[in-house]
C-alpha positions as CSV (number, residue, x, y, z in Angstrom):
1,X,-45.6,196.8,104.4
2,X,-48.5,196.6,102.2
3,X,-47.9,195.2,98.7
4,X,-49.3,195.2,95.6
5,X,-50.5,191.7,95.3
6,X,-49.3,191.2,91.3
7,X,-45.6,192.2,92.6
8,X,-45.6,190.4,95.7
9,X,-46.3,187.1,93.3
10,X,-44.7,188.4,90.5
11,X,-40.9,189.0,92.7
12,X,-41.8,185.0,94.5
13,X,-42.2,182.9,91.4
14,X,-38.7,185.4,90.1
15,X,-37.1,183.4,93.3
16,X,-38.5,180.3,92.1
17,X,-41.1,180.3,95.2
18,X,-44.6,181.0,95.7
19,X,-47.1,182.9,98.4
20,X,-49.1,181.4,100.8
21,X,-52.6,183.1,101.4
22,X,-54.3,182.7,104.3
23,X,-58.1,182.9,104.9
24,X,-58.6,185.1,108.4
25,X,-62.0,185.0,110.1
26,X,-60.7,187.4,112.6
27,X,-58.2,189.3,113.9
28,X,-55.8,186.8,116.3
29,X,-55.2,184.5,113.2
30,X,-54.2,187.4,111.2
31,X,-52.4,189.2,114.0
32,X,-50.4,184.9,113.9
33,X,-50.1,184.5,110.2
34,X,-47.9,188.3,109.8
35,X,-46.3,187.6,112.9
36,X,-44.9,184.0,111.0
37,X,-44.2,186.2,107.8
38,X,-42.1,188.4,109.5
39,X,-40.5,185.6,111.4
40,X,-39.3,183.8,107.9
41,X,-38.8,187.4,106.5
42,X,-41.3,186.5,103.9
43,X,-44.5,187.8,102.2
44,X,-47.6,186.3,102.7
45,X,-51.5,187.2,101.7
46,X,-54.3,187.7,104.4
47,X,-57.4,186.6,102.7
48,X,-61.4,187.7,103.7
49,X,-64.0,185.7,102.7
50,X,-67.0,187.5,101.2
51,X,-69.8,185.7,103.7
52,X,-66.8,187.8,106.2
53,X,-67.1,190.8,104.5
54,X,-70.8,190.6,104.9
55,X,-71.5,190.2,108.3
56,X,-71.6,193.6,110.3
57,X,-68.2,193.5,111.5
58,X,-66.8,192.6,108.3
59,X,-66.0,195.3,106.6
60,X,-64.1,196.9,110.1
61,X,-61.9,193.4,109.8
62,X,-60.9,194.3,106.1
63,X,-59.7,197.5,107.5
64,X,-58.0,196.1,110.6
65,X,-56.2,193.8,108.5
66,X,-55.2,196.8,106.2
67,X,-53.4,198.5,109.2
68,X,-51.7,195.3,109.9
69,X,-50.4,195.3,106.5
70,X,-49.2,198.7,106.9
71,X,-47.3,198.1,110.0
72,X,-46.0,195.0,109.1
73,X,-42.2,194.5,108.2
74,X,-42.7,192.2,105.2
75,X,-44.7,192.6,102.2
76,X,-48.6,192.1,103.4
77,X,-51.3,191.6,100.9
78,X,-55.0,192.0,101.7
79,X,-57.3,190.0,99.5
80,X,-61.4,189.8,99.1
81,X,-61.8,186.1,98.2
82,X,-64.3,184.3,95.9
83,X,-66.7,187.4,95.4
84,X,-69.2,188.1,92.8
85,X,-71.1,190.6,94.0
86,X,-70.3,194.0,92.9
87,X,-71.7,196.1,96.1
88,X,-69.6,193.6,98.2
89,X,-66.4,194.0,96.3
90,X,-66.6,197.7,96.1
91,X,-67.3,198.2,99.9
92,X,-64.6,195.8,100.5
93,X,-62.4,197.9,98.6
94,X,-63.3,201.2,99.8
95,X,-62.5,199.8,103.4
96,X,-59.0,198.4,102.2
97,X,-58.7,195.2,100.1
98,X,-56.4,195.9,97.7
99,X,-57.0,192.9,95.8
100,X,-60.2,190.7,94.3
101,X,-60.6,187.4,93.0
102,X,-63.6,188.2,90.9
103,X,-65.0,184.5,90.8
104,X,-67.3,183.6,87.9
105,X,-66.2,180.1,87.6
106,X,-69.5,179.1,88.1
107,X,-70.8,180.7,85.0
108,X,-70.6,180.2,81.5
109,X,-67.5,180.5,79.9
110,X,-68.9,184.0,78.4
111,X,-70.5,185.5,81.7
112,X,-67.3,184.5,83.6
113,X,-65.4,187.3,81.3
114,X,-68.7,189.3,81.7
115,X,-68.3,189.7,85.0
116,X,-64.5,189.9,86.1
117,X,-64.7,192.9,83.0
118,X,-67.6,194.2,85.0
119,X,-65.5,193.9,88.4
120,X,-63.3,196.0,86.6
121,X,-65.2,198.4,85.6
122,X,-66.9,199.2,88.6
123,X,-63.9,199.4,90.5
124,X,-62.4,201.9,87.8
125,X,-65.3,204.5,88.1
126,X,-64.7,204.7,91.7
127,X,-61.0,205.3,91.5
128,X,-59.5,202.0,92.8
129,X,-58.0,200.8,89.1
130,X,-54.7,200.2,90.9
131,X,-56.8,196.9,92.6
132,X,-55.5,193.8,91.7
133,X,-58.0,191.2,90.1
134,X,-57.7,187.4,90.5
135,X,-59.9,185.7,88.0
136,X,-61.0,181.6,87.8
137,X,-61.8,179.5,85.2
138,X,-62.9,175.7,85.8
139,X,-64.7,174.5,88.3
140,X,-63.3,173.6,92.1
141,X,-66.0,171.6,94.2
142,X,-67.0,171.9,97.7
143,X,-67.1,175.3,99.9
144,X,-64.1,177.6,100.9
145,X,-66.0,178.4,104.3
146,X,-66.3,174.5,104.9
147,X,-63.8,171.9,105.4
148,X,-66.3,169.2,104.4
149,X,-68.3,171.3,101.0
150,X,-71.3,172.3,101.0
151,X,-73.4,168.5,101.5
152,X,-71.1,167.7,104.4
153,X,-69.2,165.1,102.6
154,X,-65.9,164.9,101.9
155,X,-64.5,164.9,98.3
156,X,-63.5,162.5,95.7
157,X,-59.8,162.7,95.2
158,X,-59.5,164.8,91.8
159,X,-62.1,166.3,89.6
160,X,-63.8,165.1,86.5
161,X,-62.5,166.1,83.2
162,X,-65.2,168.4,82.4
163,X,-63.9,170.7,86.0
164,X,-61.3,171.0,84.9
165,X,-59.4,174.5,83.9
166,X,-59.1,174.0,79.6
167,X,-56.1,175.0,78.7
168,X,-56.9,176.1,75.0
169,X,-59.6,178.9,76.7
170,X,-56.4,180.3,79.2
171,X,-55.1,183.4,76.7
172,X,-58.3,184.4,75.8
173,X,-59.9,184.3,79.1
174,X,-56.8,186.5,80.1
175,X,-56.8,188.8,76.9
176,X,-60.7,189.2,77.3
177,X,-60.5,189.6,81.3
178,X,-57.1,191.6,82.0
179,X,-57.1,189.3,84.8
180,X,-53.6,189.7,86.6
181,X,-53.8,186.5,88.4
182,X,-55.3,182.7,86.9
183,X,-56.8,180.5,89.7
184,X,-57.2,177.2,87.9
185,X,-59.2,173.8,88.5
186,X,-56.2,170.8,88.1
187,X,-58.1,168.6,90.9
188,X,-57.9,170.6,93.8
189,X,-60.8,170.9,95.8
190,X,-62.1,173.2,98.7
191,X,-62.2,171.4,101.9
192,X,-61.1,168.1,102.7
193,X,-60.1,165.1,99.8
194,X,-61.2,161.4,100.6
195,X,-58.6,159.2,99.4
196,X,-55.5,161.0,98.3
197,X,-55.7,164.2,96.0
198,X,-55.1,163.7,92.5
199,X,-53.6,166.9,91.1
200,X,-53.5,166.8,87.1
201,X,-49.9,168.2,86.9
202,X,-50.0,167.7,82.9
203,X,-52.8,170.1,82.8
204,X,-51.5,172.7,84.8
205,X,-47.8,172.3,82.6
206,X,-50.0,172.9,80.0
207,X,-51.8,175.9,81.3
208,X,-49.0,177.4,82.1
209,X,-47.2,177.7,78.3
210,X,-50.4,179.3,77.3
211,X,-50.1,182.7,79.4
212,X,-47.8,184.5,81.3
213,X,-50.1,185.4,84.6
214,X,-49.2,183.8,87.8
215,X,-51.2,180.9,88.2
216,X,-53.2,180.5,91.6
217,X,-53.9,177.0,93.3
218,X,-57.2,176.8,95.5
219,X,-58.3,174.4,98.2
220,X,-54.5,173.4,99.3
221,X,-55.1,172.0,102.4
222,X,-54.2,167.9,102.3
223,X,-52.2,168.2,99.2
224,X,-48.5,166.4,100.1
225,X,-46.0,168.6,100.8
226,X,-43.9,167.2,98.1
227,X,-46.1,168.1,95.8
228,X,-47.2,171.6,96.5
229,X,-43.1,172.2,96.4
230,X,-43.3,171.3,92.7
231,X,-45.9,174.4,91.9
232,X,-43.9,177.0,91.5
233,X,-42.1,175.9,89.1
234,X,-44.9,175.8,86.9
235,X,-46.1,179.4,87.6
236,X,-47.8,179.1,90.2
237,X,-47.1,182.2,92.5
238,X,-50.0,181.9,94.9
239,X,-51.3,179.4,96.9
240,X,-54.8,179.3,99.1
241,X,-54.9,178.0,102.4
242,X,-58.1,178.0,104.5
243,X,-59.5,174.1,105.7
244,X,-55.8,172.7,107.8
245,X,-55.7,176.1,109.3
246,X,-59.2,176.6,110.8
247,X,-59.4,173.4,111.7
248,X,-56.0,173.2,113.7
249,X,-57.5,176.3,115.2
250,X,-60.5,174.5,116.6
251,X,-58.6,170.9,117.4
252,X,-56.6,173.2,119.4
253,X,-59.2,174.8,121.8
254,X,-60.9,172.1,121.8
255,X,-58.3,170.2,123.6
256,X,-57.1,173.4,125.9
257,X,-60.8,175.0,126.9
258,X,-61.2,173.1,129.6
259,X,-57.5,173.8,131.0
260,X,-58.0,177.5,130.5
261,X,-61.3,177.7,132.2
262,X,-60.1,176.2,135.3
263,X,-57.3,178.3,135.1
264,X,-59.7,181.2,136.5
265,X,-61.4,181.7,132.7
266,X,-58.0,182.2,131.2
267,X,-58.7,183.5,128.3
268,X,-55.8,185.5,127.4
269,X,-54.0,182.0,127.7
270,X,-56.6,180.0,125.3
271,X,-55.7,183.7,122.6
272,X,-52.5,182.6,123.0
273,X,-53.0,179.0,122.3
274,X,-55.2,179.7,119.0
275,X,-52.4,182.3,118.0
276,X,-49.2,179.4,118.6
277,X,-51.6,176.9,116.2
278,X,-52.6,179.3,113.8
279,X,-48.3,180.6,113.9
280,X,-47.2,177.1,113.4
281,X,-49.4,176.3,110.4
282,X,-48.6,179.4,108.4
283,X,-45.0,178.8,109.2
284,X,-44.4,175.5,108.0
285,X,-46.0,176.4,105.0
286,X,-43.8,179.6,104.3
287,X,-41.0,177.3,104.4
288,X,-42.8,174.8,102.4
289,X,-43.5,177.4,99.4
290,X,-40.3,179.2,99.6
291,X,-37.6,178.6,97.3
């Protein structure tokens, strides 16, 4: 069943757990991460990229994954991820996000609340006020569509200071924005960490006594599991996954092409693999996130 994003995070952190979100390229992972939510009766968040939503076929994925949530038995949230561009976000939303994450994180701190406010604004004059907007302030390195960032490199485990999320800007930003979710920079990175990640759990205690919006951690992939179990506790009610589930995608028909090709170009079989790998990893981290 579709679901508000806001109150599908909102009931999680009230259980003391948090939702996953899952970036889908296309329509099997989708079809593997709601089959896996309604397996662990639990809600989960089918994110879209906006270099997705602006290929040709992008928009009729958005709407494909908006059936999906329909149909499905759990609580199914469709998300444009990472967007600043108005025409994108407001042709996403006309073919069925019903959430945003209105990224300016890469602006100053005054055009970051110029431009989620803008979001806003253009999605209220063409009726779609009941969209839920995710906002970001600090900065996360490396690229969401990526595993290794945008120079091909791994990252340094952590972020310097000056990255980082402040918490003495949080209530403001969130008075200023009306954001209705926070993602926040505390040493998380997009793509893959070299060395082991270094998140800066005192800043994001902090962050959270300053403002009562769920708090949203990017770039999870290769964070411990023992330490993504302690971020709901500290408001965080939504959690991005993108890098260990593509890339288990691709390890996996990488190793069962050849099988499937000799099996009379099996291709139904190799769907079925991608779906199993694509299942597996958004189960585990259900359980992982839940309380």
């Amino acid at each position: 069943m579709r679901t508000k994003l806001d109150h599908l995070v909102n009931a999680a952190l009230v259980s003391g757990s948090a939702v996953p979100a899952f970036t889908c390229y296309d329509f099997t992972t989708a079809l593997a991460v709601v089959g896996a939510a309604e397996e662990a009766r639990l809600g989960v968040i089918l994110l879209v990229a906006p270099k997705t939503a602006c290929t040709p076929n992008g928009l009729r994925l958005i709407a494909a994954l908006r059936g999906l949530a329909d149909d499905a038995s759990v609580p199914v949230s469709v998300q444009l991820d990472h967007a600043s561009d108005l025409q994108v976000i407001v042709a996403s939303v006309a073919a069925g996000a019903d959430a945003v994450l209105a990224d300016g994180s890469s602006l100053s701190y005054a055009d970051n609340i110029a431009l989620v406010r803008q979001v806003r604004a253009a999605l209220d004059a063409q009726g779609a006020s009941d969209v839920v907007i995710e906002a970001e302030l600090g900065g996360l390195a490396g690229d969401e569509d990526k595993a290794f960032g945008t120079d091909d490199s791994t990252h340094d485990a952590g972020m310097p200071v000056a990255g980082l999320t402040n918490p003495a800007q949080v209530a403001d930003f969130v008075e200023r924005t009306g954001a209705q979710l926070l993602a926040v920079a505390v040493g998380n990175v997009h793509g893959k960490y070299k060395g082991e990640p270094n998140i800066r759990w005192d800043v994001l205690q902090e962050i959270s006594a300053r403002t009562e919006v769920p708090l949203v951690l990017h770039g999870a992939s290769g964070i411990p599991a023992e330490e993504l179990a302690k971020a709901p506790s500290l408001r965080v009610g939504k959690v991005n996954f993108n890098t260990e589930l593509r890339t288990g995608i691709l390890s996996t028909l990488q190793t069962e092409t050849a099988a499937h090709r000799a099996d009379g170009e099996n291709l139904q079989g190799l769907l079925a693999r991608w779906n199993h790998s694509a299942g597996a990893f958004a189960g585990t981290t259900l359980e992982l996130l839940s309380a």
